[in-house]
N, C-alpha and C positions, 0 to 999 in steps of 0.2 A: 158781184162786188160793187159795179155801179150802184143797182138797184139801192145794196143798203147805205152806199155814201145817200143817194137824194133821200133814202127815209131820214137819215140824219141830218137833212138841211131843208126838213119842213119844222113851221113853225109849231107851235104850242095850239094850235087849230086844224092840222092838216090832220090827222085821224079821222075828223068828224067832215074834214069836205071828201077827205078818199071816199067814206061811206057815203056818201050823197052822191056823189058820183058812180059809182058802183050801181046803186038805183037805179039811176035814172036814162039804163040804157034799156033794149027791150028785151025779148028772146031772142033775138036772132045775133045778138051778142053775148049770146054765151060764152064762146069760146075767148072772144076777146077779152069779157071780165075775168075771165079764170085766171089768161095770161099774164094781164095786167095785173092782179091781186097778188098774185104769186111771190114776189121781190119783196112787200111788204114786212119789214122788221115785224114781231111781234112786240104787244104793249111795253113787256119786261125787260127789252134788249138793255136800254139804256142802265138799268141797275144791275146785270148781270155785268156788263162792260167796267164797272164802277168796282162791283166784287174780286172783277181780276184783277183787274191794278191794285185795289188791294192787297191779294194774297201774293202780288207779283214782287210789292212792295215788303212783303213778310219774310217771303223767301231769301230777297235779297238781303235784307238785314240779316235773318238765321244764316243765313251762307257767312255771313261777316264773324257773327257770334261763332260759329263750328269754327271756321279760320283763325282767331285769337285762340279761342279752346285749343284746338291742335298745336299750334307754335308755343301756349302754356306748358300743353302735358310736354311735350318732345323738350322745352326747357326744361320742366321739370325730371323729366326721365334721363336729361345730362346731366344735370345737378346733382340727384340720385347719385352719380358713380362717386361726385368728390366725398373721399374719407381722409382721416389724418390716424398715423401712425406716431404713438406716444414715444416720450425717450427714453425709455427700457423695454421695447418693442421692434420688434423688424415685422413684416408684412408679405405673406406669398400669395402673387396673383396667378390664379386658377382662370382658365380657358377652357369651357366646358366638363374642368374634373381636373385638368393636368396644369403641371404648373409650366408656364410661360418661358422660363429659362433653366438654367441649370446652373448650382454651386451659388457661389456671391452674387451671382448675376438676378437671380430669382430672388434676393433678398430687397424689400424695401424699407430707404433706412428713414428715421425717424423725420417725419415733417407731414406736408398736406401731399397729397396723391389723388389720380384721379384715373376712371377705369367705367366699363360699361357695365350697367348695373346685371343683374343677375335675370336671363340663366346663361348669357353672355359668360360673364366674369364672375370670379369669386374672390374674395379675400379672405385671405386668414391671418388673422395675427396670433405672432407668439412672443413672447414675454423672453428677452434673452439677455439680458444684463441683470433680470430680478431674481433676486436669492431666493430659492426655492428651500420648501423646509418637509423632511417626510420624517416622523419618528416610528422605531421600531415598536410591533405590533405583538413580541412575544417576550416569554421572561421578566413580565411586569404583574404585580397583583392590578386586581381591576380599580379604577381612579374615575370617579364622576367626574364631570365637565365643571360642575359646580364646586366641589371639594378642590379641583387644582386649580381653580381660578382663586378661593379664599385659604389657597397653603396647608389642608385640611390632610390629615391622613386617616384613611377609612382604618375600623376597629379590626382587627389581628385574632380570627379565629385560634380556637385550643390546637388545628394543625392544619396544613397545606390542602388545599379545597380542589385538586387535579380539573377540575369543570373549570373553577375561573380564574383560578391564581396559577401564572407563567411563573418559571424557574426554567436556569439552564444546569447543565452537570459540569463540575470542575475535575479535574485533572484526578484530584485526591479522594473524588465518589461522592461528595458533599453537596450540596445543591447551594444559589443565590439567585437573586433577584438581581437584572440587568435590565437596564434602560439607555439608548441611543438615540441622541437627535444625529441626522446631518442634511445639512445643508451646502446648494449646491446651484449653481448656474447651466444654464444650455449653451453649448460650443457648438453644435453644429443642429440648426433649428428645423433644416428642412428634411433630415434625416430624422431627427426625433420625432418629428410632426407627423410624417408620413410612411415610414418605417414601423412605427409602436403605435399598439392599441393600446392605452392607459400607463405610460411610461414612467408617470410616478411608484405605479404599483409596483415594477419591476426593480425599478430601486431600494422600493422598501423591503422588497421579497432579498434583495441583493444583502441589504443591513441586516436582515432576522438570521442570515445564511452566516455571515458574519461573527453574529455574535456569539450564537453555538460554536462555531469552528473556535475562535478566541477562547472560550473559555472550557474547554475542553484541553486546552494544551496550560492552564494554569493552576494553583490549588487557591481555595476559596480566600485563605488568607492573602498569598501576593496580590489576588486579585481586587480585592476590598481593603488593605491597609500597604501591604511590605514594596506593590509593583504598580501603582497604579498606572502611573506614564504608559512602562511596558505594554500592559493590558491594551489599553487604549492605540497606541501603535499599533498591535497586533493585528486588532482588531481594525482599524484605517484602511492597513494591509491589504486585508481580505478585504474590502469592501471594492479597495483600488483592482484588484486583482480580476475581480466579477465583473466589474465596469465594463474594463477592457475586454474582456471575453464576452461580453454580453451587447457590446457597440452601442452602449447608450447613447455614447453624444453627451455627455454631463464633464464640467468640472468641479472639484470643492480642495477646498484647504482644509484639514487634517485639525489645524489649531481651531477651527473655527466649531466643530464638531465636540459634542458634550457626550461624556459616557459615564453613566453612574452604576455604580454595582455595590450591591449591600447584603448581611447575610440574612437570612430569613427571621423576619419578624418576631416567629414563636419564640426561637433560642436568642435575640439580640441579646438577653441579662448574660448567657454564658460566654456571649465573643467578648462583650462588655470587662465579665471579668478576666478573662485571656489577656484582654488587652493591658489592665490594669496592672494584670500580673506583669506581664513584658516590659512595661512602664518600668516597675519599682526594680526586676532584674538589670533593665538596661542602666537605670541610675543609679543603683550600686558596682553594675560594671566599671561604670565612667567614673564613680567617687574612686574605688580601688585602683582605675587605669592612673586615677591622678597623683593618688598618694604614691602610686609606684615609681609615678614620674618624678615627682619632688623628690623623692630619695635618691632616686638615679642620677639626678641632677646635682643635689648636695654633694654624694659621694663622690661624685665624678670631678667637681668641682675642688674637696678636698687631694683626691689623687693627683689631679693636675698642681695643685697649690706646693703639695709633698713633691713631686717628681721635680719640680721648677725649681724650688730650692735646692734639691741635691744637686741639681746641674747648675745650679749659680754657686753652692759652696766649691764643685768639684773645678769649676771655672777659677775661680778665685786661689784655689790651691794650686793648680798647676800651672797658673799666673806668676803664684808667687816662690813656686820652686823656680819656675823658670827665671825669675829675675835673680832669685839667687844662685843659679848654677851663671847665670850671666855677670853677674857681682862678682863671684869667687875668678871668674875665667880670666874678668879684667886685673884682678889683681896678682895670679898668678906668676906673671912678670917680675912682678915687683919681691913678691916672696924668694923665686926662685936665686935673684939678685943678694937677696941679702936676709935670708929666713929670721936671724933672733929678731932683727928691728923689728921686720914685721911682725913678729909676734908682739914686741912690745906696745907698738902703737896699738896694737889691731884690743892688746887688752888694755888697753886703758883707755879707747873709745868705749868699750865693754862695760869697765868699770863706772866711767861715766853715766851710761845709759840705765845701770845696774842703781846706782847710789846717785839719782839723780834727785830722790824725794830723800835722802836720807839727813837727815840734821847734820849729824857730825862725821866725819870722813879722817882717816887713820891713813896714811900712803908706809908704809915698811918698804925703805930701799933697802936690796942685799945689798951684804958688805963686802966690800971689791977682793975680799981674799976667800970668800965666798960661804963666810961661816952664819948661819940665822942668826935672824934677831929673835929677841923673847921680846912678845908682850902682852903686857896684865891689864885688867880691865878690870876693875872694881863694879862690881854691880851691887846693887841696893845698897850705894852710898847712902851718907844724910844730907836729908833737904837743907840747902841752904835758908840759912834763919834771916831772916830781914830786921836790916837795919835802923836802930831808932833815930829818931830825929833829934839833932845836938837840941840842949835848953838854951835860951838866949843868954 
């Protein structure tokens, strides 16, 4: 180590006096030039020494560079886990396959969230405030993508094509064409998610089960004109009914859900005139329900009219008997007292009441020894002649 410190502290000329020196010893200094040479650096030391500091100096910057690198990716590989969970969305975090809690607790609810990336952790999000839409897959003729987007109805073979026109069977052996939308939310997300393989399909398998049942218990008519509501109910029913038995985890409202049912295409001209016919029936019903009304009501109208009179004349009469059995009672007294007077006044209030319009009035008193009077009346006298005017 000495040695090559002093070859490092000869100058820019000590190579060439080492070698002179070396020289100019004789043989018998063998041994000693050997030893002595020995220690000498070689020519190239100094730029070998020059190359590791170099590469010493390389290393240590790549050390620095891998160091930033690392603390990048390990930032980045945090970063990685933050996700955000939309607001018609909850979020289950998975732990190698299984979910981290249980019930409410395994749900995460809408905002930023954050989790170790995968194969650590998993996430799954599902969609549980968003209305879900599956439509029934049977009892439809077949409909392009393109014809229901432009309100198109495809043309109406000479008859029912069993390959690709759906129909169900009605109560009364007739066949129609049914169509179901429903629509529907997830109530319990981690059950639906991880319980069911394709859990819409089962729903919709739920509706086509539905529809058949429904309209097998209807005939073609209540079903397409006389019941629609009913139908539809029915039909809810059943869907609600599968739900439950089948534990999907789904809710829907009933109103919210479309069901159309119509009768087959071929024959619409003869429901057409069914219908038409039923039309002009029911409106001659309701013209004759009315006319029968208006009579009813006239008649009834006059009977009441008729009855209320006879009970206001029978009123009135036996109003006015009774004032005269009250009349006669009060005077009674007075006759009993002294009957002729009474008779006499009582007739000749009579006579007054009698010969009240009469022009001229005649009274015959009998004669106190009780013999009649006569008397004469000349009728179709002569008209008195009017008198002339004196001359002056």
């Amino acid at each position: 180590m000495s040695d090559h410190d002093h070859s490092h502290s000869h100058g820019p000329g000590a190579d060439d006096h080492a070698h002179s020196h070396a020289h100019s010893h004789g043989p018998g200094d063998e041994h000693d030039h050997s030893h002595s040479a020995a220690p000498e650096p070689p020519p190239e030391a100094p730029m070998e020494d020059s190359n590791t500091q170099a590469l010493a100096d390389a290393l240590k910057s790549s050390f620095v560079v891998v160091r930033v690198v690392m603390i990048g990716l390990i930032a980045l590989f945090l970063a990685s886990g933050i996700f955000t969970v939309g607001p018609q969305e909850v979020a289950i975090k998975l732990s190698f396959g299984a979910p981290t809690a249980t019930g409410e607790a395994a749900l995460l609810k809408p905002g930023l969230h954050w989790s170790f990336p995968r194969p650590i952790n998993e996430i799954v999000i599902i969609p549980k405030d968003k209305v879900h839409m599956v439509v029934s897959s049977v009892g439809w003729y077949p409909v392009t993508k393109e014809q229901e987007l432009a309100g198109q109805e495809p043309p109406a073979g000479a008859s029912l094509n069993p390959a690709s026109d759906g129909y169900t069977l009605t109560a009364d052996g007739n066949i129609m064409h049914v169509k179901a939308t429903l629509r529907y939310t997830i109530s319990d997300p981690v059950r639906h998610e991880f319980d069911f393989i394709g859990a819409s399909n089962l729903v919709q398998n739920a509706l086509n089960n539905a529809l058949h049942h429904a309209a097998a218990q209807f005939t073609v008519d209540k079903a397409t004109r006389q019941d629609i509501a009913g139908f539809k109910e029915k039909l809810m029913n059943r869907v609600q009914q599968l739900v439950l038995a089948y534990g999907l985890s789904i809710e829907f409202d009933p109103r919210s859900c479309d069901v159309i049912a119509i009768p087959p295409r071929q024959v619409k001209a003869a429901f057409d005139a069914v219908l038409e016919a039923e039309n002009d029936k029911r409106k001659t019903i309701n013209t004759a329900q009315g006319e029968a009304n208006t009579t009813r009501t006239k008649a009834q109208a006059e009977a009441d009219s008729v009855r209320n009179s006879g009970r206001a004349d029978a009123t009135r009469t036996v109003q006015a008997a009774q004032a005269d059995a009250e009349y006669f009672l009060a005077r009674l007294p007075e006759f009993q007292r002294n009957p002729q007077l009474f008779r006499d006044r009582r007739l000749t209030e009579t006579m007054a009441t009698v010969l009240a319009s009469a022009q001229e009035k005649y009274f015959l008193v009998e004669r106190t020894d009780g013999t009649p009077r006569e008397l004469r009346i000349l009728l179709n006298r002569e008209p008195l002649k009017p008198v002339a005017p004196k001359q002056p």
